[in-house]
Structures are given as C-alpha cells and as structure tokens.
N, C-alpha and C positions, 0 to 999 in steps of 0.2 A: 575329603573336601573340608577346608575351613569354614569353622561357625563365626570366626569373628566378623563382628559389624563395624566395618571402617568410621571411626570417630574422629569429629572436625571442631577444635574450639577458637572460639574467638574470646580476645582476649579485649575489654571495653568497653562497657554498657552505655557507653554515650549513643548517640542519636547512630553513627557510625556504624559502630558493632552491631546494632539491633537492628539496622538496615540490613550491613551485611547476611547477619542470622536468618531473617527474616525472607530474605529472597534466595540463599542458599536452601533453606528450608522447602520453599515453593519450589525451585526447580529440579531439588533429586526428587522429590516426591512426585512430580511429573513424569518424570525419568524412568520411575521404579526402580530406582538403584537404594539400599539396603544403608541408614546411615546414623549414628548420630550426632546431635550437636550440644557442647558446651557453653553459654557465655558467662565468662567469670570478672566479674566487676569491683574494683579495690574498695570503691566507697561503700558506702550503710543501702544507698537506692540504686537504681539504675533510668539511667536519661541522661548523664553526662550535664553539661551546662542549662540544661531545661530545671527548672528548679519555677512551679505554680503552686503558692498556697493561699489558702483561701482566708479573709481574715475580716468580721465584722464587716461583711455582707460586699468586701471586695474581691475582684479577683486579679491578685498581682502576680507579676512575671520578674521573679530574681533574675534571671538569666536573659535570654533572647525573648522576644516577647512577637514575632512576626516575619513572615516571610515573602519576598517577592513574587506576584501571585504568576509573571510571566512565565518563573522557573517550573520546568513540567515535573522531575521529579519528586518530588515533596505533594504535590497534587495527586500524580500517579499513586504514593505509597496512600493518600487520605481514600481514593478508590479502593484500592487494592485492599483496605482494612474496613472498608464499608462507612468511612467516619464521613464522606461529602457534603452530608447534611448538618456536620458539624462546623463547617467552613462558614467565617464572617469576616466583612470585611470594613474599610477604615468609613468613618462618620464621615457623610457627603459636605457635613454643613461645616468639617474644621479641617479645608485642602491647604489652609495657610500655612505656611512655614517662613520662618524670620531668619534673619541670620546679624549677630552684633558686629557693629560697626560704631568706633568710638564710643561706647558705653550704651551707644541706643539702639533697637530692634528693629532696622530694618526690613521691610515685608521682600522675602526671594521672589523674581519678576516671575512671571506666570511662563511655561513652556520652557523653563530648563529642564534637562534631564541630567542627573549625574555631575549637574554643575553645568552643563552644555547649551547653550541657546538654543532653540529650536523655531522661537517667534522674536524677529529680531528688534522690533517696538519697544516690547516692554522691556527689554535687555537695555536700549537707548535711554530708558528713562529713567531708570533705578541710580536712586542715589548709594547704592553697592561703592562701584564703581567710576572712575574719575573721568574725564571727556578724553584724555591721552589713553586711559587702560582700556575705552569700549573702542576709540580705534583701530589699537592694537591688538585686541580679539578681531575686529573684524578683519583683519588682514591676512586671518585663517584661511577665508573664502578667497584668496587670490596666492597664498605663500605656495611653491611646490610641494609633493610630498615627497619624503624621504624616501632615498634610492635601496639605502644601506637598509638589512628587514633582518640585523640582528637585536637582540636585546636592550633594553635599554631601560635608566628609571621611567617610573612613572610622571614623576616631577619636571622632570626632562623633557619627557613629552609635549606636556601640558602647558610648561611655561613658551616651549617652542612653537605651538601651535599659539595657542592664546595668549600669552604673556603672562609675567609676573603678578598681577593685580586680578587680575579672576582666578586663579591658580589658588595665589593666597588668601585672597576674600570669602571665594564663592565652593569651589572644589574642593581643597585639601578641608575646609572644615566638614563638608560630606563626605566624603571620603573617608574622614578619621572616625566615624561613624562604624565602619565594617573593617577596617585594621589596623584604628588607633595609631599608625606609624609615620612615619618619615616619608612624605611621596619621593622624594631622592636618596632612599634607600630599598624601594618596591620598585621590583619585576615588573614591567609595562603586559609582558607576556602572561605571565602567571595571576595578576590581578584582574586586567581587564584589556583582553587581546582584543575584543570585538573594537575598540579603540582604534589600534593598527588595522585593522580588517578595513577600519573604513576610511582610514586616510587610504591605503593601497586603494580602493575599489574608487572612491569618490573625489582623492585629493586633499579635499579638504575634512574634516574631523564635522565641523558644523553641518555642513551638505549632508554627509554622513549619516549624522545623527536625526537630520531631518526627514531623509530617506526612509531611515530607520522605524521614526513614530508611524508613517503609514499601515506598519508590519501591526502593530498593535490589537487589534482587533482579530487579527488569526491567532498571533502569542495566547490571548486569554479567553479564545475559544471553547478552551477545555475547562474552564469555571462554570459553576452554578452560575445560572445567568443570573440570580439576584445581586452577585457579586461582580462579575465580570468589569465593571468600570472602577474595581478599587487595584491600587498599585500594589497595596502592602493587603496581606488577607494570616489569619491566625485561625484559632478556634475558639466558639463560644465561651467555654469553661476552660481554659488555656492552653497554652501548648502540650500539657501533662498530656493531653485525651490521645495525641499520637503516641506517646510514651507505653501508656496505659494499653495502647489497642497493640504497641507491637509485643509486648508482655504477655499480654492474652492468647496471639496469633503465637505464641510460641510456647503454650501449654505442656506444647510434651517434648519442650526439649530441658535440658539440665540445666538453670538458670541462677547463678549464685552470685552471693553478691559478700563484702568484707574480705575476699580474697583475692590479695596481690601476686601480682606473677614479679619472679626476681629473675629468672633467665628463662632464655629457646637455646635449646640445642639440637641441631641433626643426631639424630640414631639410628642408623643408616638410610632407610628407605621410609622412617618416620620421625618423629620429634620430640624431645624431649622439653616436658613444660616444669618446670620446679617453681613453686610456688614461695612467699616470702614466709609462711609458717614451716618450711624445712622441705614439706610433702612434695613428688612430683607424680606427673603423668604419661605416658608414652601416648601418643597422638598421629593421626595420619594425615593430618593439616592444620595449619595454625594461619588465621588470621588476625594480625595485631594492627590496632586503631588507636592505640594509646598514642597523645603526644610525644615528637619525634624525640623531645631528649626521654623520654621513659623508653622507648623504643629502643633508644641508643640501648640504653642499661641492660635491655633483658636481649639485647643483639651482640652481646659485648666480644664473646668469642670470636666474631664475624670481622674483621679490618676494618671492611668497609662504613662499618657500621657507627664510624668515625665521623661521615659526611653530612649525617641525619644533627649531629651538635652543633654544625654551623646555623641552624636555623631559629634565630633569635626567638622571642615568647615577651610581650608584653602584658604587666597587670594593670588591671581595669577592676575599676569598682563604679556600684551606682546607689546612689541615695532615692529612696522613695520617701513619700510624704503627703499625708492626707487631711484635707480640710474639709471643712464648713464650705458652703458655695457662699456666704453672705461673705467670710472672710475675703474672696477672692478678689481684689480691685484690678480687675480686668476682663476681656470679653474673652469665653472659650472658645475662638473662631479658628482655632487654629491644631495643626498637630505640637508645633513647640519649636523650637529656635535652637539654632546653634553658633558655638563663641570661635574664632579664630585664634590662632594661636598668639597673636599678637594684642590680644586683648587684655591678658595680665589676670584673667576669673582663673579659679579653680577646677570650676564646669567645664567640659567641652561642649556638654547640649544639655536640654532641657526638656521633654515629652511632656505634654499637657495630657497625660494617658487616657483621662475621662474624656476627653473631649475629645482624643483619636479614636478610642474604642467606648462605645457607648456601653457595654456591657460589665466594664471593669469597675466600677461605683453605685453603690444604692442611690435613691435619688436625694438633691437637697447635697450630696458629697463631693469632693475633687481629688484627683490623682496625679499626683506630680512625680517624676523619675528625673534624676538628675544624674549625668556620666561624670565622672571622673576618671582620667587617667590617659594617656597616651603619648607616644615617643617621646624622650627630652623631658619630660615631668612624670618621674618615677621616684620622687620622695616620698608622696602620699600614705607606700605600705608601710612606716614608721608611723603612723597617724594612728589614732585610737578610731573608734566609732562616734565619738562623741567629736572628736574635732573634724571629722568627715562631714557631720550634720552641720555643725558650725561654719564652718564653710560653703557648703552647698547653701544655707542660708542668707549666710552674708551675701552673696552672688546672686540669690533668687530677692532680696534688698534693694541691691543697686538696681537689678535690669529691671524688675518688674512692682516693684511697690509694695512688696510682699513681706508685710509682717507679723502676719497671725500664728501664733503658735500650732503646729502639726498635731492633727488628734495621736500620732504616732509617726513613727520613723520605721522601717528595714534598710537595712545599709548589708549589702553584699560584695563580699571581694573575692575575683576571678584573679588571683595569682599565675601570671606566667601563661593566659589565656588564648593570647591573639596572635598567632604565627607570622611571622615576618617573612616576603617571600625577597630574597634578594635576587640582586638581576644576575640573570644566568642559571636560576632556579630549577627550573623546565630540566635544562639537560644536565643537573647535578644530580636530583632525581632519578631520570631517567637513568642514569649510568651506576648511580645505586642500584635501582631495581636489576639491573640488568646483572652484576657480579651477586646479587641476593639470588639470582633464582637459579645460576650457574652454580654457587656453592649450597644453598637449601631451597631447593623446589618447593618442596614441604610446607614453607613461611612465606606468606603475604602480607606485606605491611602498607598502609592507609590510612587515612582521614584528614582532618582540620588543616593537618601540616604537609598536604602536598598539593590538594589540586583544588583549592574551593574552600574557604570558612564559614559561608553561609549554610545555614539547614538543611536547604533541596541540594546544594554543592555535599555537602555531607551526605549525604542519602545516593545521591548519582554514585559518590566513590564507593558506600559500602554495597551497592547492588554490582558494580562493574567488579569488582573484586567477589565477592560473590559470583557472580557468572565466568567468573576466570578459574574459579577454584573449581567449579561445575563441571566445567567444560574437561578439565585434566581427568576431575571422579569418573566423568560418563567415560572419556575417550580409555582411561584402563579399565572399565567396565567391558566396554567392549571388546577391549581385548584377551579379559580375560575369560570372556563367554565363547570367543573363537577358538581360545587354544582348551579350554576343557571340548565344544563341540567336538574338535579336531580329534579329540584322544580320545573320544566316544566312537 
C-alpha cells in the first residue's frame, strides 16, 4: 500500500488562493481523505491586493477598503473564521454621494441603485441631468426588451435602455469605480447579468431594479443586525483581519511566501510545478489564481493557454491624505463624490474615508482617498509620486476648496489590476476551461480574471474551485477504497 499523502498547491496568496486553500482545507478534512496543502505566494505577504496599515492612530486601506454587504460569500467566509463580530458598517450620518458635473458637486438623487432610479422624483429633480436626458431615461419604462439574449457591451445596454446622458453622467462614473474600464468595451454578461435578468423578467431595467430593492431586506438578513441597513460593510481594524484569520485557519498547511512559480506542467496523472528560483515540485493538484496573463506564462506549454492574454488589465492607483478637521472647509456628510470622464480632473472619485468609516481616523483628524486611473488615461504610470499628490491636489482645489497642506500622503499603484471582461467573455472562458481540464485535469485556474472582481466574487471562485478540486479527491478516494476492498 502507498504511504504517499496526495498533495494539492495553490498557486496565489491573494484573497482567491486563500479562499480557495481555505475551503479545500475544510472539506477533505470533513471527508477524512488524507491530504496536503501548499500556498505559494511571489510577493514578501500574502492577501493579494488587501494591503491595511495602521499609521498615527489611522487605519488606512491601500487596496480595497470594503465589500457589498448583500454579497453572501465574503459574509459566509467572516462566519466561517469566527471574525462576525468584527463586521462594521458605513456611518449612517454621511449616505451622501456627489457626482461632478461642470466643475461643481452635484448631490446623486436619493433611490439610485448602480446608477438606476428606483424613486422617480428625486431623479426628476436633479440637476445631473438635462429635461431631454430624464425623458429619455424615462422611456425605459415603456421601450420593449430585447428579443436577441446574446452578448453584448455593457455601454450598449445602458445607453439603449436610458440613454446617452445618465450612462455618461450618472453610471459609467459608478461603474468605473469596480472596473475602471470602457462600459463599450465590458461583457453586459460577465459584469452585471442580474441587468439582462431584469429586462427579460420585467421589460423594463427600471421596473426591474425597483422589484429588485424590495428583495433587500432578505439579501442582508445574514448580517449582524447592528449592520444590516449598511450597503458597503468592511472590518473594524481593516480588511487585513480576513487576511489574518485565513492564515491562522491555515496553520498546518505549507504557506510560503517570495516564491514565484515560472511554469505547470502535466506529469502524467500529476503536475509539475517549477518554481522561478530553478526548483520544482511533483503535485497531485494545482490550483492557479494568479492573473490571467501570469497564468498564461506558467500555462505556456498548453495552446490554449493563448486565450487567457486577450483579457486586458488596467492600472489604477490611489492617493490618500490626511488632515486637521479645522483645515477641512466643508461638511463631512457625505461618503465622497465621483468625476466623469468628461470632466478633464485627474480623479475618477474621491472617499471622504473618515466620514464613511468612523473608525479609520483618531478624533479632531480627516481621511481622504483619491482614485486615479482608468480606460483611456493610462499615462499616469510614467508619473512620479510626487506629481500623483500634485495632482490629486490640484483636483481636491478646484472641486472642494481644499487647500491645507496633508499631515501626510500614501500613494499606491495597482499595475495591470483591473481585468477587462470583453463581450463574449463567459464562453471564451468557458471553452478554455473546458480543453484545460481535457488536456490537464490536474490544473484549475481562477480568480479576479474570470468571474467576479469584487472580494465576496473572489472568495465565491476560490470556494467553487475548491469544491471542484474536492469532489474529483473524494470521488478517487472512493474509488480507490472499492478496489483495494475488492482485492481484500
């Protein structure tokens, strides 16, 4: 009888990997199947884009800084690690969000969702919008829906249902929020199908979405009820504490970090992992969560592995910046404002952080986050840090009267970050996956860049892959307990 214990690494210590690990971990140990697990991580930490550090009594977020509190798995993993007690959510007293229009900050009308009306009043009244462009939204509520239920941009959508002037206004500057990109370059499917879902079902997109908010109150049923009325929810002491608790929950697996993987190869009925310091490993699963062009690279042997490089990656960077509250000549009533692309700023948005999250500033202090980057303005990464601040300045100047010198600055750049999902995405994918697991069963590849860029989207993929990889381990488990039975 073989003593070897079937070894499974994952290859990515971003949120992904550690998911995946994490719930593979949980289910053979369930199982009682016999296993262990690698995760091997290029960078110095492991958490991928999470990046909390704590500085002169604040607590700032380099990276993502919050989660949609409706999405269940990201909730499920803060149960699942015992952190629920660590779950907070956004400051009831700053719901406001602005969005620029002609150099000045418009207040967004109350009851959009995603850019979407939902209460058709305040939408009437907002000076966003021109009296020709709130018509032409409202013609959603009587336009037919589309027969045709393939593909299509996002932008396309949007402008077809609402028109041109909320699209550009109100949407696509929310939107560039979570993909930075081109809405007529984004997968309608891949981004946000729940979209199509409700023109098919309701017709209209608005009707839709109005159907939709009643849902709400079952969506955030599974929050701490102290939280349950916030949209966006994080943790106390920052996102790090998920980081931290999947780390912990993974004590006794092999968890290394400064080491890059340079290729996968099949070797017969296992894998071959070769590391970029020369070293390799023989393996009996490999899950890879790297971004798809690294994927490409260490899939290279593989043809296919050709169709994972069409999927673009934009960089993104953000400036923080912390004041005096006396400096501040404005009221913190709000979360923060965002610029459209036709506005000529540097910014795409601006987070009033202290005033979203009450926990991120000592008292008497203010925290400001300023975005930079996205589709069509990708000069930026030629820019120093110093002309980044300068900038972000100049633009927090014009819109808000802001000219006190910052007790300090972090300026972070997410190179090559933000996955572009183009239309037709879904089944480019798909028909990868499908010659991936025909020539190396062995290898699962996943994350950011195929079904979801948000945190609980990252966490869904690394658990469902995980549970794919599971399901293969139990199912030759058992079979290989009937044919020793058999020969007993």
């Amino acid at each position: 009888m073989s003593s070897h214990t079937p070894h499974y690494m994952i290859v990515g210590g971003g949120i992904t990997g550690l998911s995946a690990a994490f719930y593979l971990k949980k289910r053979l140990e369930a199982e009682g199947v016999p296993f262990r697990i690698s995760v091997v991580e290029k960078s110095p930490a492991f958490g991928g884009k999470i990046h909390t550090i704590e500085k002169e009594g604040f607590v700032i977020e380099k990276g993502p800084d919050s989660f949609l509190a409706r999405k269940r798995p990201i909730i499920d993993l803060a149960y699942d690690l015992g952190l629920e007690q660590e779950l907070t959510g956004t400051n009831p007293k700053a719901k406001k969000t602005y969005i620029v229009r002609q150099g000045k900050l418009h207040r967004m009308p109350p009851g959009l969702v995603l850019g979407i009306p939902t209460q058709m009043t305040p939408f009437m009244k907002t000076g966003l919008i021109s009296p020709l462009g709130k018509i032409r939204a409202a013609l959603d509520l009587v336009l037919p829906k589309r027969e045709i239920t393939n593909d299509e941009s996002l932008g396309h959508f949007l402008e077809r249902r609402l028109g041109k002037e909320v699209l550009e206004r109100i949407v696509e500057p929310l939107l560039a929020g979570i993909y930075a990109g081109d809405t007529f370059n984004l997968s309608l499917k891949s981004t946000f199908p729940q979209f199509r879902m409700m023109e098919q079902k309701h017709r209209s997109l608005i009707l839709g979405m109005m159907a939709s908010r009643k849902n709400v109150p079952e969506e955030t049923a599974h929050l701490p009820a102290a939280i349950r009325s916030s949209v966006f929810v994080t943790f106390k002491k920052g996102l790090k504490t998920l980081v931290s608790g999947l780390v912990s929950a993974l004590d006794s697996a092999d968890l290394r970090t400064g080491l890059g993987v340079a290729s996968v190869r099949q070797r017969g009925q296992q894998a071959e992992v070769t590391f970029e310091d020369g070293s390799s490993e023989i393996v009996d699963g490999v899950i890879l969560t790297s971004p798809t062009y690294q994927a490409a690279q260490m899939l290279a042997d593989f043809p296919a592995a050709s169709e994972l490089k069409k999927i673009d990656y934009i960089s993104v960077a953000n400036v923080i910046m912390a004041f005096d509250r006396k400096d501040i000549p404005f009221e913190l009533d709000a979360s923060g404002f965002l610029v459209p692309r036709n506005e000529g700023s540097t910014i795409t948005a601006c987070t009033l952080t202290s005033a979203k999250w009450l926990h991120t500033a000592p008292e008497g202090k203010v925290l400001l986050r300023c975005y930079i980057g996205r589709s069509g303005e990708q000069e930026w990464p030629a820019w120093s840090d110093e002309q980044l601040i300068s900038k972000a300045r100049h633009d927090l100047r014009s819109l808000l009267g802001l000219t006190a010198e910052p007790l300090f600055t972090e300026v972070t750049r997410l190179n090559h970050s933000m996955p572009q999902y183009p239309v037709g995405h879904l089944e480019q994918i798909a028909r990868f996956r499908e010659e991936l697991s025909a020539a190396m069963p062995q290898v699962l590849v996943t994350g950011a860049g195929f079904h979801g860029v948000g945190l609980p989207d990252c966490i869904r993929q690394g658990k469902e892959v995980a549970w794919q990889l599971a399901d293969r381990i139990v199912d030759q488990s058992t079979k290989e307990s009937a044919v020793t039975t058999a020969s007993v």
